[in-house]
C-alpha positions as CSV (number, residue, x, y, z in Angstrom):
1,X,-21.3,-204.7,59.7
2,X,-21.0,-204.6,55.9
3,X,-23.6,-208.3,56.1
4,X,-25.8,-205.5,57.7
5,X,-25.4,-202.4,55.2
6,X,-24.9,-202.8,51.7
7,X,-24.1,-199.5,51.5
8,X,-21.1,-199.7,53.4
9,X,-19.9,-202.1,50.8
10,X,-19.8,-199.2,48.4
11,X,-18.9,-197.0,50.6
12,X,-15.5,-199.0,51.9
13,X,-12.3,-197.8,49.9
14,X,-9.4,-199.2,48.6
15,X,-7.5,-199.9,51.9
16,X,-10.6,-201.9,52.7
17,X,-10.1,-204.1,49.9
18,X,-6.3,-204.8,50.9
19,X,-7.2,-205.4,54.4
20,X,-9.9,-207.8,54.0
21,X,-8.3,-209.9,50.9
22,X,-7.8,-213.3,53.2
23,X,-11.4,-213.1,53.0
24,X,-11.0,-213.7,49.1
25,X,-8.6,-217.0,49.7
26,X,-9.4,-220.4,48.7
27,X,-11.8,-221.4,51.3
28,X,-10.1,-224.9,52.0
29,X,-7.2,-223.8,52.4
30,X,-8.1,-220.9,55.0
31,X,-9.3,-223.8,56.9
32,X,-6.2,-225.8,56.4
33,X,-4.5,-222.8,58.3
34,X,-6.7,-222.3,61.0
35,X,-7.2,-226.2,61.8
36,X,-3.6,-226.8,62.1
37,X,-2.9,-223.5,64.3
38,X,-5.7,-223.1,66.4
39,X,-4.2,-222.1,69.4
40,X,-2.4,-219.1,67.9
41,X,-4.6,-217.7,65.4
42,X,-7.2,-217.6,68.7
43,X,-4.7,-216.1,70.3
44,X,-4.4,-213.6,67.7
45,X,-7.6,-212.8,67.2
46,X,-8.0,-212.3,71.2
47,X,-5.0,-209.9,71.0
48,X,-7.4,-207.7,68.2
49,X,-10.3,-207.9,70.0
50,X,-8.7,-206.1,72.9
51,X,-7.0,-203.7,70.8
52,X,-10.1,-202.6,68.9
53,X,-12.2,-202.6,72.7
54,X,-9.3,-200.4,73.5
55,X,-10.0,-198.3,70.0
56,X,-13.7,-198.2,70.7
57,X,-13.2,-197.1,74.3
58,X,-11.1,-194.0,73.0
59,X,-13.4,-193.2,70.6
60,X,-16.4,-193.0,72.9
61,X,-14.6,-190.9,75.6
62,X,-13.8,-188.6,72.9
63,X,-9.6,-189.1,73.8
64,X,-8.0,-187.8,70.9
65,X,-4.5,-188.1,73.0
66,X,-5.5,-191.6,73.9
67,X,-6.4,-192.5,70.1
68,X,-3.2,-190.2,69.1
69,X,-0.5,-192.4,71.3
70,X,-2.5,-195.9,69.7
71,X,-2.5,-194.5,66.1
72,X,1.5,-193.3,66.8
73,X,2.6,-196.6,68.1
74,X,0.2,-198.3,65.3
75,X,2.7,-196.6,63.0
76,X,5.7,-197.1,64.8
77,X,5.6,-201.1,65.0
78,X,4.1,-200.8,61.2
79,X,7.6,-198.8,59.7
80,X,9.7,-201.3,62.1
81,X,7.7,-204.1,60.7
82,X,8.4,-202.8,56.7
83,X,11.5,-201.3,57.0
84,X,12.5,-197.9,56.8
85,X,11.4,-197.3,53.3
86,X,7.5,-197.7,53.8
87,X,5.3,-194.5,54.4
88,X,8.6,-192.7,54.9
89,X,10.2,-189.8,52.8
90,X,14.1,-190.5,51.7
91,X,16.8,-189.1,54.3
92,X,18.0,-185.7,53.4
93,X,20.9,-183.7,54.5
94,X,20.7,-179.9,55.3
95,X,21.2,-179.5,51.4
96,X,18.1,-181.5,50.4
97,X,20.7,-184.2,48.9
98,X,20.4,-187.9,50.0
């Protein structure tokens, strides 16, 4: 989309930029990775395009409950992927002391 609109090139923030930084790699090795695991990374990518057809769906029916449980379990498998300390205040007991 961003090939299409320049503007959204200016437009894309910082999370952007982290998120799209394979796209930044040494070209030659990029290929190196994908040559010699072609059956997963296809898999892979399969495995996003039905998530974001799911995403799309959601957001066309207007189903902030459906989008709500996705963006909740998005979450939930990102904090058990990074550990407990990611995107997460630190534990407090009932006297606000760790």
């Amino acid at each position: 989309a961003a090939n299409e609109d320049p503007l959204l090139w200016q437009l894309a923030a910082s999370g952007f930029r982290d998120t799209s930084r394979l796209a930044a790699s040494d070209v030659t090795m990029m290929l190196d990775v994908l040559m010699t695991n072609p059956g997963a990374i296809a898999g892979a990518v399969a495995q996003c395009r039905e998530q974001l057809g799911r995403f799309e769906q959601l957001l066309h029916a207007g189903d902030e409950e459906g989008l709500r449980q996705m963006m909740e379990g998005a979450a939930a498998r990102r904090r058990a992927w990074a550990g407990p300390h990611v995107g997460a205040a630190p534990a407090t007991n009932t006297h606000g002391h760790r």
